[in-house]
Structures are given as C-alpha cells and as structure tokens.
C-alpha positions as protocol buffer text, in pm:
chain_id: "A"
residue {
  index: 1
  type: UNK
  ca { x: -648 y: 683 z: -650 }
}
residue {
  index: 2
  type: UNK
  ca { x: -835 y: 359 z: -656 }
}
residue {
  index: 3
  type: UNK
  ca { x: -749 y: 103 z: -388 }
}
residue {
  index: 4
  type: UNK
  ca { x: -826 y: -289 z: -433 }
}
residue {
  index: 5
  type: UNK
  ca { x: -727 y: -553 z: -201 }
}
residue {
  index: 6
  type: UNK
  ca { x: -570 y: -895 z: -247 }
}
residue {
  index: 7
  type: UNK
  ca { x: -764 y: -1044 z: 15 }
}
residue {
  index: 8
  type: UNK
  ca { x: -1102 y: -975 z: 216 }
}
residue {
  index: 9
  type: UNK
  ca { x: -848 y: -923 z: 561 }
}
residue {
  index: 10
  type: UNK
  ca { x: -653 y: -663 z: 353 }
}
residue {
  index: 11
  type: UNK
  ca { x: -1020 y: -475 z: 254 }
}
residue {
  index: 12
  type: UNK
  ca { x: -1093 y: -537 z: 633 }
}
residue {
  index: 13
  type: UNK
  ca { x: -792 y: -344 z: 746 }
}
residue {
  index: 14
  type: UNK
  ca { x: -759 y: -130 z: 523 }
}
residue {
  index: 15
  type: UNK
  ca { x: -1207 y: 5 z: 561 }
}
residue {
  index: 16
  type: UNK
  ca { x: -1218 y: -63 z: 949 }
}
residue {
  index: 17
  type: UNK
  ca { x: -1017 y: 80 z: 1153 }
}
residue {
  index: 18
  type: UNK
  ca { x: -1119 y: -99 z: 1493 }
}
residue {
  index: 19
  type: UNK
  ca { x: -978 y: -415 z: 1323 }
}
residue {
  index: 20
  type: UNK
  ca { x: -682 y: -274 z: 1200 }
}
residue {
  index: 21
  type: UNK
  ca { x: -608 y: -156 z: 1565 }
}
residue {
  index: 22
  type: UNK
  ca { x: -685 y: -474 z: 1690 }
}
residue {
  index: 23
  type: UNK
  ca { x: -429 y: -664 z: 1424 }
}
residue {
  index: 24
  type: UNK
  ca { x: -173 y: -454 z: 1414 }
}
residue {
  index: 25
  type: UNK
  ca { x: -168 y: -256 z: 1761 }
}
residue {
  index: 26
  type: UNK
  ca { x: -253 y: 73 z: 1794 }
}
residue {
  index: 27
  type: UNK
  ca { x: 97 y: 261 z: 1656 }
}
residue {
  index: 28
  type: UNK
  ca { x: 67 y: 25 z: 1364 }
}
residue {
  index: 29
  type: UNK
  ca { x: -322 y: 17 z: 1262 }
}
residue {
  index: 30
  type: UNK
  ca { x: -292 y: 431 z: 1297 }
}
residue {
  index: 31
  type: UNK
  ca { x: -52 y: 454 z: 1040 }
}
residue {
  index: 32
  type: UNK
  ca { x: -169 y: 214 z: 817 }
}
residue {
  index: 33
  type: UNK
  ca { x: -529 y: 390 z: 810 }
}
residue {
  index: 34
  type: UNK
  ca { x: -332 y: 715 z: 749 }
}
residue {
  index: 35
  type: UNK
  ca { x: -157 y: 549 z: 440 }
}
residue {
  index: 36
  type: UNK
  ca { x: -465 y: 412 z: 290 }
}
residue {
  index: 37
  type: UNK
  ca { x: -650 y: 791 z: 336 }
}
residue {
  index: 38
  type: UNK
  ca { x: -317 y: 897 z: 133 }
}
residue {
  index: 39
  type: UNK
  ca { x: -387 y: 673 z: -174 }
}
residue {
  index: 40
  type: UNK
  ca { x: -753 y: 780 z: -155 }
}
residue {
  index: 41
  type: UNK
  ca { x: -654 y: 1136 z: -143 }
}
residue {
  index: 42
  type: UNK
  ca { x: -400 y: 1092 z: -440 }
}
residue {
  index: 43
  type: UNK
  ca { x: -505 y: 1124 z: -813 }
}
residue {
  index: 44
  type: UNK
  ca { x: -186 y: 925 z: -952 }
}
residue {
  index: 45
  type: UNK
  ca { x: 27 y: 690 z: -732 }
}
residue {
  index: 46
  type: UNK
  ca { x: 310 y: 951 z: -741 }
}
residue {
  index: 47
  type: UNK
  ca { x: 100 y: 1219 z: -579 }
}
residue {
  index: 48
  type: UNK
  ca { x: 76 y: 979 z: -235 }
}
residue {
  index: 49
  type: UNK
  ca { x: 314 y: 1195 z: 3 }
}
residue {
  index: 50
  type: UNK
  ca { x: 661 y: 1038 z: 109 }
}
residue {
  index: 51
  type: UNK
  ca { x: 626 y: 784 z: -197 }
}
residue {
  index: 52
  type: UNK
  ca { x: 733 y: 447 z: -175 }
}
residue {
  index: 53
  type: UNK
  ca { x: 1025 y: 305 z: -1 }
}
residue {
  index: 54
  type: UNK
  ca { x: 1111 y: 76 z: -313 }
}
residue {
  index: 55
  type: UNK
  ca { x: 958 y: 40 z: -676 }
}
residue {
  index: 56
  type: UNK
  ca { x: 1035 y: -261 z: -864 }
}
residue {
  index: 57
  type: UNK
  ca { x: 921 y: -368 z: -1237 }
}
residue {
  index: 58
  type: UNK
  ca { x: 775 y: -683 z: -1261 }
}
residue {
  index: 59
  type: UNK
  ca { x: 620 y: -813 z: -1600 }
}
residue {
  index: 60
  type: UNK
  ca { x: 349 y: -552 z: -1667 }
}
residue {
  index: 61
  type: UNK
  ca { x: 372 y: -307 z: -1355 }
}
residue {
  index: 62
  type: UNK
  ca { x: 528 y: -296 z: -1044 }
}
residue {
  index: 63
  type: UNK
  ca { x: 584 y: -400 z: -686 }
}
residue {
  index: 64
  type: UNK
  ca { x: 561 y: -100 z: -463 }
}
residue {
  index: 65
  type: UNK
  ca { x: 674 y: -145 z: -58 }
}
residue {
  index: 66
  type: UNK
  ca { x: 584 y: 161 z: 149 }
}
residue {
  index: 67
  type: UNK
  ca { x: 687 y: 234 z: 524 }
}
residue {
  index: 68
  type: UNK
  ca { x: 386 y: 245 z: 719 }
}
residue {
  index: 69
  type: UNK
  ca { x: 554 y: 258 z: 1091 }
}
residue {
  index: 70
  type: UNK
  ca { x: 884 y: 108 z: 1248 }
}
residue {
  index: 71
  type: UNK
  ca { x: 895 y: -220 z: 1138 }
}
residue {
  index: 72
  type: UNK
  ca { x: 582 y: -208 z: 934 }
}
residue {
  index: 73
  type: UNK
  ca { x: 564 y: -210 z: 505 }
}
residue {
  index: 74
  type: UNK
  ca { x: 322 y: -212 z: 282 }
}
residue {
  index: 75
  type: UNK
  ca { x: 344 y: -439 z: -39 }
}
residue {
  index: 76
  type: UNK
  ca { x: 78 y: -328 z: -305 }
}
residue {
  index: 77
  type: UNK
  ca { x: 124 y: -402 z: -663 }
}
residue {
  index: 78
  type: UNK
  ca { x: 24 y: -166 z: -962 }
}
residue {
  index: 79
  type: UNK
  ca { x: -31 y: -249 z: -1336 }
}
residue {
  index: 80
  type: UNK
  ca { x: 203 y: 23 z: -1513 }
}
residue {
  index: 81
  type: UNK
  ca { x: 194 y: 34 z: -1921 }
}
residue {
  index: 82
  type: UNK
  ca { x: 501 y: 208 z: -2050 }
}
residue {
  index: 83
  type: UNK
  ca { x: 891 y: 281 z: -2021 }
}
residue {
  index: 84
  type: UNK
  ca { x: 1098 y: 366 z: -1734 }
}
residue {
  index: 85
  type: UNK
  ca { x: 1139 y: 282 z: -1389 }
}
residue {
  index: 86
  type: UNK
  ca { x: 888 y: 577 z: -1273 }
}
residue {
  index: 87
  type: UNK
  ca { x: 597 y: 452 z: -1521 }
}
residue {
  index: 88
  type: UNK
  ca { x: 399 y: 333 z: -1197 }
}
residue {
  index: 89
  type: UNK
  ca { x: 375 y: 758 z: -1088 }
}
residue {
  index: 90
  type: UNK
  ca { x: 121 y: 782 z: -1347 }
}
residue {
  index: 91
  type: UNK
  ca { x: -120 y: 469 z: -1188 }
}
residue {
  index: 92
  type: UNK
  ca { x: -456 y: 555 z: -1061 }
}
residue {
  index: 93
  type: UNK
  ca { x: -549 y: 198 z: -928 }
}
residue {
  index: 94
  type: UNK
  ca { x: -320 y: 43 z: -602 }
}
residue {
  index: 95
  type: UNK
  ca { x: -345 y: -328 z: -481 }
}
residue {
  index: 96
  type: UNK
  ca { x: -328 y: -328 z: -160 }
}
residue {
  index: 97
  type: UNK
  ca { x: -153 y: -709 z: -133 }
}
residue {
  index: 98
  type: UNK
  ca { x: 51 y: -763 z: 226 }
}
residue {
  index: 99
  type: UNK
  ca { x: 146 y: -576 z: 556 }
}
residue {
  index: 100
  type: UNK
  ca { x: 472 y: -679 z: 698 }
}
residue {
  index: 101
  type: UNK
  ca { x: 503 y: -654 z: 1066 }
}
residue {
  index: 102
  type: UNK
  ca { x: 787 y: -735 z: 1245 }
}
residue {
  index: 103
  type: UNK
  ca { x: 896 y: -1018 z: 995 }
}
residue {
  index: 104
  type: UNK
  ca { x: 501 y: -1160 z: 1033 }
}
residue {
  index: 105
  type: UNK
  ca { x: 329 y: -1142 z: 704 }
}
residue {
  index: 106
  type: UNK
  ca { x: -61 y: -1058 z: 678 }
}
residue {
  index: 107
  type: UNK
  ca { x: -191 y: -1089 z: 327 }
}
C-alpha cells in the first residue's frame, strides 16, 4: 500500500525514525514505525494486520483510527469508491493525517 502524508512532520515521522523517537518517546515512535512498515507491506488497506480500531464513511472514503501504542492512534484517511461500510479494505493508497498522543494532537 501507498502511504501519503498530510503534512511534511507526518512524512518526517513516519520516514525517520530518530525523529519519531524523539516526538513521540521511544514506546511510541517504535510502534508507530512498525505501523507504517505494515501499510507498506500491505497490498490493500485490509491486508494491514490487526486492522483499524474504527472505520467511518465520510463523503467519498473514509476516516480510519488505528491503535499504535497505549494512548497512541493513528488518524489516516482513504478515498473508497463503492458500497458498504468495508469498501475502504479494497484501498491501496493511506493518508497518513494525525497521531494522537495522550489527548496531544500532531498533524
């Protein structure tokens, strides 16, 4: 799966991990670098293990939250033609948009 990023810290954290340890501790920036190796490893968004913790539809695709550590999400956002709640499974491009940490937002 293709990964794009909402902002130039997102790309940051999400390509090098000595700044993602440094933002978001070491617990934290390990996991995140895990989940972003998962969406590269992953042909469709529904092949990323553990899936997301919510999937919402909004206009044309969806808002996808995924646990990253204990009190750490993910927001990323993926276009999704077609019916159904589970249309975003067959997605092969992931916005990476927001990490939640501890009610802190880093976008």
């Amino acid at each position: 799966m293709e990964p794009t990023f909402s902002s130039k810290l997102m790309r940051d954290l999400a390509t090098e991990p000595k700044k993602a340890y440094r933002h978001l501790g070491s617990e934290n920036g390990q996991a995140f670098i895990g989940l972003v190796a998962d969406f590269r490893a992953a042909i469709f968004a529904g092949d990323v293990p553990m899936g997301p913790i919510s999937a919402t539809r909004v206009e044309d695709g969806f808002v996808l939250d995924w646990f990253v550590s204990s009190g750490c999400t993910l927001k990323t956002v993926i276009d999704a033609r077609g019916a159904g709640d589970e249309a975003w499974k067959d997605s092969h491009r992931i916005q990476l948009k927001a990490l939640t940490i501890g009610g802190e937002v880093l976008a």
